[in-house]
N, C-alpha and C positions, 0 to 999 in steps of 0.2 A: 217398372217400379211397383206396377198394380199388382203383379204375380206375385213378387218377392213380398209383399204386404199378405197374400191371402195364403202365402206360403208359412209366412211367421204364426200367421191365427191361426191356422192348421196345427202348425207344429204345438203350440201353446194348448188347445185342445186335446189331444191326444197326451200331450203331458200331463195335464190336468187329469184327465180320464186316467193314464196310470197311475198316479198319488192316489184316486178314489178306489180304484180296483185294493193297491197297497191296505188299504186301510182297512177296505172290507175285507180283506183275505186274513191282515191281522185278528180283527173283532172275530170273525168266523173261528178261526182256532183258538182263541183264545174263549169261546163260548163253548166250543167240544172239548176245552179242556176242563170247563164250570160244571158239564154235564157229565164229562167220566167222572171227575169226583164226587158230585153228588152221587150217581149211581153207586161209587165202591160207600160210599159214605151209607146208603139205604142199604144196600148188600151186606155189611157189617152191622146195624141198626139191627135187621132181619134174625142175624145169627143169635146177637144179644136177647132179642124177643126169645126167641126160641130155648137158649141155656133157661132162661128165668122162667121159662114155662114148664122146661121141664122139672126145676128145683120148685118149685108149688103146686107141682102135682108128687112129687117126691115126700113133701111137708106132709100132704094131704093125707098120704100113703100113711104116711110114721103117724099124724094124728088120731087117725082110724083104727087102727092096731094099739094106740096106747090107751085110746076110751074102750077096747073091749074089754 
């Protein structure tokens, strides 16, 4: 009876232990998913820096040229 008792807590354990694994294996990809989109989100952010830098150095160009 003692076995099948320490056989039950075991098994309850180990279940226990995979629902926790579950969870953490969710939260994990669910945070590599937080982090691709942020990167494509900075990656895109980068591109937009970049068109607007180059249209006010464009402006700069045309302003220069029309004060001579």
């Amino acid at each position: 009876m003692i076995g099948l008792l320490h056989a039950q807590y075991n098994l309850q354990l180990i279940e226990d232990r995979d629902g926790e694994l579950e969870r953490y294996d969710a939260a994990f990809a669910n945070l590599k998913n937080v982090l691709r989109d942020r990167d494509a989100e900075a990656s895109d952010l980068k591109v937009s820096i970049d068109e607007l830098e180059a249209q006010v150095c464009m402006s700069r160009m045309m302003c220069m040229y029309a004060c001579m």
